[in-house]
C-alpha positions as CSV (number, residue, x, y, z in Angstrom):
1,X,19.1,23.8,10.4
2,X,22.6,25.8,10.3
3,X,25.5,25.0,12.4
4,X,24.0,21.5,13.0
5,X,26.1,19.5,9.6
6,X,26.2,19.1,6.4
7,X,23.0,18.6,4.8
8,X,21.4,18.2,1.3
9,X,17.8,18.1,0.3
10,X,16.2,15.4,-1.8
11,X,13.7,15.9,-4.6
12,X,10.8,13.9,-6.0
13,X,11.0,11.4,-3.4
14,X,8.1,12.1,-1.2
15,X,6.1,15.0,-1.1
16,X,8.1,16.8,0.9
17,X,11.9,17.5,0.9
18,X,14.0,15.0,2.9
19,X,16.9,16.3,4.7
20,X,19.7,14.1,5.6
21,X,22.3,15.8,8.2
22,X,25.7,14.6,8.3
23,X,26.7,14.9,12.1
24,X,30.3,14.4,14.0
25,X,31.3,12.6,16.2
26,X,33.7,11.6,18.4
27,X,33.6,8.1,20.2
28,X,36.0,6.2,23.1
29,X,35.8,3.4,25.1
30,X,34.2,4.1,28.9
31,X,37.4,2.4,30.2
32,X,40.0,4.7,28.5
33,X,38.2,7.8,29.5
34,X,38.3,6.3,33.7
35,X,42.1,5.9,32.9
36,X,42.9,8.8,31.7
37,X,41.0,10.3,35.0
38,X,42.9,8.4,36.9
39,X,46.5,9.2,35.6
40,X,45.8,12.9,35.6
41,X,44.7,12.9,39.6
42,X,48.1,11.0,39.9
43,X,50.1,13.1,38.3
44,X,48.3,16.2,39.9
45,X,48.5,15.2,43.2
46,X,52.0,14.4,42.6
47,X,53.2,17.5,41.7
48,X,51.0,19.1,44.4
49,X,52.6,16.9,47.3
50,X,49.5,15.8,48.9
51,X,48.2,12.4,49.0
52,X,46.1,10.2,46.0
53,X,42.5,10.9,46.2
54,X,40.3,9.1,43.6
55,X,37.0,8.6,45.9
56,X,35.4,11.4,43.9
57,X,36.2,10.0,40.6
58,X,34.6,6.6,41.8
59,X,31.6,8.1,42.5
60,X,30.9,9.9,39.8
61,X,31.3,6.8,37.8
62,X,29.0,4.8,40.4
63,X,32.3,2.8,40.7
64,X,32.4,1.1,44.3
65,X,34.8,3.2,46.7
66,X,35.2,0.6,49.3
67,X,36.8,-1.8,47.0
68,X,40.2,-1.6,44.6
69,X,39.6,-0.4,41.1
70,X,41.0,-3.5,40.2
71,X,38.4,-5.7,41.9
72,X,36.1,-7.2,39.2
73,X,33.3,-5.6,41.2
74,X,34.2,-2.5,40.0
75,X,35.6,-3.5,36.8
76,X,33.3,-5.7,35.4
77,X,31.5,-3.0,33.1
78,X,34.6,-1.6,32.2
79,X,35.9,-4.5,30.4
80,X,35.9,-5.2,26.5
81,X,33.7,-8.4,25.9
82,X,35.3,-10.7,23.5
83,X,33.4,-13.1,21.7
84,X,31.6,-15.7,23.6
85,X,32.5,-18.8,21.9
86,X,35.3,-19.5,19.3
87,X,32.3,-20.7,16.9
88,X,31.0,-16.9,17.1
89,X,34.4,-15.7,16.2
90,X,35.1,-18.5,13.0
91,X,31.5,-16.9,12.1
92,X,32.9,-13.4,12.5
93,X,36.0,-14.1,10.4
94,X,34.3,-16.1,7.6
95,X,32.2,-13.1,6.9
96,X,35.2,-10.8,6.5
97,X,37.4,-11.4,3.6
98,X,41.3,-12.2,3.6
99,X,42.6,-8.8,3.8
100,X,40.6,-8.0,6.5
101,X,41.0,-10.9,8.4
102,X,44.6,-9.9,8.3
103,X,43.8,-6.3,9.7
104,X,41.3,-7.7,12.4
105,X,43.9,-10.1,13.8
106,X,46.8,-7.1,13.8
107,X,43.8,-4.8,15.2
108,X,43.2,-7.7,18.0
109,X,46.6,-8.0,18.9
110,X,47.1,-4.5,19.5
111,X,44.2,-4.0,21.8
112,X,45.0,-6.7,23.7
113,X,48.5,-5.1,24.4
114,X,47.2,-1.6,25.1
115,X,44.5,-2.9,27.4
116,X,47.5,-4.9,29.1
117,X,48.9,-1.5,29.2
118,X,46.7,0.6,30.2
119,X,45.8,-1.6,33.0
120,X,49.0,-0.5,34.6
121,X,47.4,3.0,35.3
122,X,45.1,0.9,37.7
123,X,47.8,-1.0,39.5
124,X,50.0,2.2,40.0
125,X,47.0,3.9,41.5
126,X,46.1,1.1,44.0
127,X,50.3,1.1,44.9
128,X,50.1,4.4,45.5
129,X,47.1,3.8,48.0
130,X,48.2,1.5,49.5
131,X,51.5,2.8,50.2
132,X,49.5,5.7,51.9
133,X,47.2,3.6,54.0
134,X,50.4,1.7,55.4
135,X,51.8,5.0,56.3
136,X,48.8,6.3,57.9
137,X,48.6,9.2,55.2
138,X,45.5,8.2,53.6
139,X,43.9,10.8,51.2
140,X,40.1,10.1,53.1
141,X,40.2,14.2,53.5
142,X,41.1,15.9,50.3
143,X,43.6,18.5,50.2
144,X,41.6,22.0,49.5
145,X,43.9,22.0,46.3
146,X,41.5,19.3,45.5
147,X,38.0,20.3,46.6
148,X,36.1,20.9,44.1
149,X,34.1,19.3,41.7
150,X,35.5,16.6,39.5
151,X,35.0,17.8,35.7
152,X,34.6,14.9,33.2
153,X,36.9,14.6,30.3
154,X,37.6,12.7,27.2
155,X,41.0,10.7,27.2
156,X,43.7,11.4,25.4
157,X,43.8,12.1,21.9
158,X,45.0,8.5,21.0
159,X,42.4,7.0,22.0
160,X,39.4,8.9,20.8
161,X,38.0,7.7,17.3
162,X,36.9,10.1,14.9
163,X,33.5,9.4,12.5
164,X,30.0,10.6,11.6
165,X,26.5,9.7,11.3
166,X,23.3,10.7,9.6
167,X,20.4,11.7,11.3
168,X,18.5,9.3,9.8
169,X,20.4,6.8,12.2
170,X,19.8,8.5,15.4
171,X,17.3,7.9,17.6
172,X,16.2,7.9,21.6
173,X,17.4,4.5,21.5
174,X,20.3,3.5,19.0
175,X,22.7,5.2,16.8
176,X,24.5,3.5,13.6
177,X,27.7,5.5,13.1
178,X,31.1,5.2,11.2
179,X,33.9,4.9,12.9
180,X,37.8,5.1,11.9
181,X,38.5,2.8,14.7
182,X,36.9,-1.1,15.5
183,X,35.1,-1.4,19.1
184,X,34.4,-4.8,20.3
185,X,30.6,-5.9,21.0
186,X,29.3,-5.6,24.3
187,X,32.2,-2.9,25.0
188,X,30.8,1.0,27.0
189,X,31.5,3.3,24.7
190,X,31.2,7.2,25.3
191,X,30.0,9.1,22.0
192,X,30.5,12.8,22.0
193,X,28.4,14.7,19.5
194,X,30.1,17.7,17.6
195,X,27.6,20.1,17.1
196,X,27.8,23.8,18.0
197,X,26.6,22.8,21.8
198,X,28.4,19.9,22.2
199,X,26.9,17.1,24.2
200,X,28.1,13.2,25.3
201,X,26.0,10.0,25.8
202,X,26.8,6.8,27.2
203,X,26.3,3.7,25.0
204,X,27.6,-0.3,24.1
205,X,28.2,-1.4,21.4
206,X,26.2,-3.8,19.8
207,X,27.6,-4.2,16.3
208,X,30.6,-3.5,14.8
209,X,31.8,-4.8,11.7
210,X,35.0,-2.8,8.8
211,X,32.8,-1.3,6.3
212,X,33.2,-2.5,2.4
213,X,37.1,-2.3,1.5
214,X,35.6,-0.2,-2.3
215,X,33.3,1.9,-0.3
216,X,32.6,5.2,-2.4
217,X,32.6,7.2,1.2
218,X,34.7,9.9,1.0
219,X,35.4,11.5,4.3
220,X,38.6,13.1,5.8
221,X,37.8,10.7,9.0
222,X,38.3,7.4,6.4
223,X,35.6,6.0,8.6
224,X,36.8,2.2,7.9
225,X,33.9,0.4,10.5
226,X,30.5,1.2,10.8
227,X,29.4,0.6,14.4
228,X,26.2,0.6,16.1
229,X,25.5,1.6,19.8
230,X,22.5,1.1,22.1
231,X,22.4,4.4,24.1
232,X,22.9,3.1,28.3
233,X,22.5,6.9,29.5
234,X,24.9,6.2,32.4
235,X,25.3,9.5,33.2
236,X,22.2,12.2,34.5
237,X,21.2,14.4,31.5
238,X,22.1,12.4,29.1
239,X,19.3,11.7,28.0
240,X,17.5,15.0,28.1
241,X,20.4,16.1,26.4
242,X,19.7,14.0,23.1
243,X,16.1,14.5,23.5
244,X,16.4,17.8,23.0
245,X,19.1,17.8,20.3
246,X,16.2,15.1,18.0
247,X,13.4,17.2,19.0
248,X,15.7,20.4,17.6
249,X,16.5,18.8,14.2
250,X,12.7,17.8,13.9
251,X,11.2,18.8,10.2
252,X,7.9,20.9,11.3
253,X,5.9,20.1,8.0
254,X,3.0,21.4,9.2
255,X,3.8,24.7,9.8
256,X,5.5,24.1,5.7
257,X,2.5,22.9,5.0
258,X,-0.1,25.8,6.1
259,X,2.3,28.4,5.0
260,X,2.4,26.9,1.7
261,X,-1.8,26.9,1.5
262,X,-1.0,30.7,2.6
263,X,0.6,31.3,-0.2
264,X,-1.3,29.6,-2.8
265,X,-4.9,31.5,-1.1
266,X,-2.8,34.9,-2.0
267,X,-2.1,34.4,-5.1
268,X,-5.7,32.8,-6.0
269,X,-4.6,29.4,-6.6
């Protein structure tokens, strides 16, 4: 299929060719990409002049509007799971060796400061708010500078990891990817998939792990962790979406099949 990846064929391993795609992709964390919502409506409505109005981009999310997006009822998917024990950690170090033990515990300390950081964008915002409601200028009716539909978008470029996968490893229900960047297990994930109609599905991690420091992948990503992601399909489409994209990548031997017979009946064989 052209346009779709990169793709080579396979000989004399089956009796018909086997075609492995090579697709891109882009992956960030569920949390980032409400942040990064959040700080643009600020800074919009800032330089507009009217007051903070975020109930729209609660609901799109199914985030509850009646309660601050700091509340852990509204937070509680949005959070990175950590390990649940400190046994499952020693187990996670002792199969990593020395070197990257050292990067994982750099890695871990700076997610752990730009989480705290981040989290500031959600403190601000509910300042803001509730400056407004003690001023009786609450933004309940949007501005018509803001009526209109909220448009998703990825977050900034910083936070966005870049990778691949095969389509081998895509299916309705999981994907096993390369990543340059580590995800934690359990964490929402948002994986964008760079093909000529470009398309997004929700997902969580379920495995992540740095690939094999004298890996023979070359890539310009340097994909460094393989990660694997059970599809949640949090958002409507989502799933038709990747339904369609499988179904368009789908060998049709059969039809290779009979026109092959075709051709051997025409030329008497």
């Amino acid at each position: 299929m052209e346009g779709r990846g990169k793709s080579m064929t396979i000989f004399n391993k089956s009796h018909h060719p086997v075609e492995i795609k090579k697709i891109s992709i882009r992956i960030w964390s569920l949390r980032d990409e409400i942040e990064a919502a959040i700080e643009r409506r600020m800074k919009e409505c800032e330089a507009a002049g009217i007051p903070l109005y975020i109930d729209d981009i609660k609901k799109f999310y199914n985030m509850r509007v009646d309660v601050p997006l700091t509340d852990d009822s509204n937070v509680v998917h949005l959070k990175d799971k950590k390990p649940e024990s400190q046994d499952e950690m020693n187990n996670l170090m002792e199969s990593l060796g020395d070197e990257v033990k050292a990067e994982e515990s750099e890695k871990t300390e700076s997610n752990d400061a730009e989480t705290k950081e981040s989290s500031n964008t959600l403190n601000e915002a509910e300042e803001i708010l509730a400056e407004q409601k003690l001023k009786g200028i609450e933004g309940e009716n949007p501005n018509p500078f803001l009526e209109r539909a909220f448009t998703r978008q990825a977050p900034n470029l910083d936070k966005i990891s870049y990778g691949f996968s095969l389509l081998s490893d895509v299916n309705m229900e999981t994907i096993l990817s390369f990543a340059k960047e580590s995800f934690l297990h359990g964490q929402s994930v948002v994986i964008e998939f760079l093909i000529p109609q470009t398309f997004i599905v929700s997902a969580e991690v379920t495995y992540c792990s740095h690939y094999a420091l004298r890996s023979r992948i070359i890539s310009s990503t340097k994909p460094d962790y393989r990660v694997q992601c059970k599809f949640t399909f949090a958002m409507p489409k989502e799933r038709e979406n990747l339904r369609n994209f499988l179904k368009s990548v789908e060998p049709n031997i059969q039809e290779k099949k009979k026109k092959k017979e075709s051709d051997d009946d025409s030329l008497g064989i």
